[in-house]
N, C-alpha and C positions, 0 to 999 in steps of 0.2 A: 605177655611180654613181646613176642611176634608183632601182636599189634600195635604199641608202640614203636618199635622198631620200622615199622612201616609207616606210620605219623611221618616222624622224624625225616626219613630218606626222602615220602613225597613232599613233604617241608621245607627240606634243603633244597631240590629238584625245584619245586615253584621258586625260591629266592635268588637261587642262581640263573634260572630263565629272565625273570623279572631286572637282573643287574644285568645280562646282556638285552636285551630289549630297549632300556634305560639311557645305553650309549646311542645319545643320539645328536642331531645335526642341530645345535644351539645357534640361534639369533638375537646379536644385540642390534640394535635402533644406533644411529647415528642421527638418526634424524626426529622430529616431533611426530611419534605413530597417532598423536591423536588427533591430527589436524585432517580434516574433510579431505579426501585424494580428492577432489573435483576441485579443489588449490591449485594442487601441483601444475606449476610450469615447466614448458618444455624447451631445450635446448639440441637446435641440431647441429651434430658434428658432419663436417666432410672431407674432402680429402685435403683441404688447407685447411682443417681447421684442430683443435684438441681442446681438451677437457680435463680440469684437475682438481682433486678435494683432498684435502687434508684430512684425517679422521684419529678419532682415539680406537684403541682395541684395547676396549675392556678385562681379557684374558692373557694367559702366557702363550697360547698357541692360533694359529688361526689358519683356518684349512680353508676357504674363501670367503666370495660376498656375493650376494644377492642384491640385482639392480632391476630398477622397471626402468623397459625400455620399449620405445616405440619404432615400430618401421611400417611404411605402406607402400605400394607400388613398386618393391625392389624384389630385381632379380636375384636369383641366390647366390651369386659369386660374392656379394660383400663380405668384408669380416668386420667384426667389432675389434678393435687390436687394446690391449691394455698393459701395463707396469706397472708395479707395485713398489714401491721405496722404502725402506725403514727412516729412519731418525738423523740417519748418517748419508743420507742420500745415494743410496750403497740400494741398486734394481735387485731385489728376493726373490721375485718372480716374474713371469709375462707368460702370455700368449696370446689364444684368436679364436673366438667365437664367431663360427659362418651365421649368417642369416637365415639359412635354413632351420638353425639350431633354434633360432627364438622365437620364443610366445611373445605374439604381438599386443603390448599395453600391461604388460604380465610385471609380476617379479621372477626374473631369472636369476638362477643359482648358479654361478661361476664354482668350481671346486679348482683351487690349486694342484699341482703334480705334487707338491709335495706340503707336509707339514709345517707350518713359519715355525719359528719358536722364540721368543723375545722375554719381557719385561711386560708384568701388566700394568697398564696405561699408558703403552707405549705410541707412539704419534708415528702414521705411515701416512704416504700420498700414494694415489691412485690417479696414474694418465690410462686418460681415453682418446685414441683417434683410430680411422677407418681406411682400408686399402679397399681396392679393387671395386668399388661402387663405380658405375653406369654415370655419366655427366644427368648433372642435375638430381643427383640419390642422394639422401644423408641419412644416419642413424639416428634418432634422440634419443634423449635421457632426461630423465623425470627430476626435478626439485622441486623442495621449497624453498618460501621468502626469508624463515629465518635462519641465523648464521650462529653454529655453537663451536664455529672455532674463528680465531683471526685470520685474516685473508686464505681461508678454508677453499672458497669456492673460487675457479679460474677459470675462465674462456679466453684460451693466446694469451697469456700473462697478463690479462685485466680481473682484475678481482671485482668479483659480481656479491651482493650480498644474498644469501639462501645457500642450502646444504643439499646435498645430494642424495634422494632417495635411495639410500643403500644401508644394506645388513651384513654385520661380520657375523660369518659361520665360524663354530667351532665345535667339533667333533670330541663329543665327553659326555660322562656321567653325568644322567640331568637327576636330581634324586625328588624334584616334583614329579616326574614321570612312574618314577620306582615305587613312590609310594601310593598313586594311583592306580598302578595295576597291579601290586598287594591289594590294594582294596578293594577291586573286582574281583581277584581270585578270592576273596575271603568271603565275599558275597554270593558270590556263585553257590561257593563251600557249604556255607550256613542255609541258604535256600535250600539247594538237592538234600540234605542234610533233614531238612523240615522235611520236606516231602516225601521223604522216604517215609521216617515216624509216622506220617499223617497217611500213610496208604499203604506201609507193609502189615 
């Protein structure tokens, strides 16, 4: 009976680790992930200049986005400056990533201050422009050619056709996760499990 009772507790014990584990930093695509990055074109912002995309968020919540971005030969005083909008054109969020902070040609992960919380399928735009860059510095920001929203993509209120290299994060229960590291604990399990039998 003991032994069962021990099953059971280390049971719950692996399933409750595995559901906190689980919660993790989800990325949807906004853009075509299967197109060759050696596509992607690049757009530089500078201090006259800004950058805007429309995007869907696939979920009710959205804790940030994930952008590749290029910088080279800048001093670290720049910022990446950015605004978030809802539907209503009503700023959720903002702030300022220094250039210290970024991986150069990378995907960088913005995390908002705080939790969005909306409607799923809900339609935000996202401005980008840049303060404190050195004459002659700019930021870029990575796109591609095709467009999966209408006048989605903007440089200074000219609609460009191509979508912006960017991922909405949301922080939640992934349960593809959950159930693959059930699977390895189970595996694990069953092996040492064998090999005890096979050599006690």
């Amino acid at each position: 009976m003991k032994k069962w009772v021990r099953y059971i507790v280390l049971s719950l014990v692996a399933i409750i680790l595995c559901f906190l584990y689980a919660h993790v930093d989800k990325a949807d695509y906004i853009y075509d992930n299967k197109i060759d990055s050696s596509e992607y074109k690049v757009v530089n912002i500078n201090e006259d200049s800004y950058f805007s995309q429309v995007f869907e968020c696939t979920n009710k919540e959205l804790d940030g986005i994930a952008i590749k971005i290029l910088v080279s030969n800048m001093s670290d005083n720049g910022k990446l400056v950015y605004s978030l909008q809802n539907s209503d054109e009503k700023i959720v969020t903002q702030g300022k990533v220094s250039v210290s902070d970024i991986e150069n040609g990378r995907i960088n992960k913005i995390k908002f201050s705080k939790t969005l919380k909306g409607e799923a399928g809900e339609l935000y735009t996202i401005y980008f422009k840049t303060e404190d860059l050195d004459e002659g510095e700019s930021i870029g920001l990575y796109y591609e050619d095709q467009s999966k929203q209408d006048d989605g993509l903007k440089i200074n209120d000219e609609k460009k056709s191509g979508t912006l290299i960017l991922r909405t994060i949301t922080h939640c229960f992934d349960l593809e996760t959950f159930i693959v590291t059930m699977g390895f604990i189970c595996y694990f399990v069953i092996f040492f499990k064998i090999l005890y039998r096979l050599f006690a």
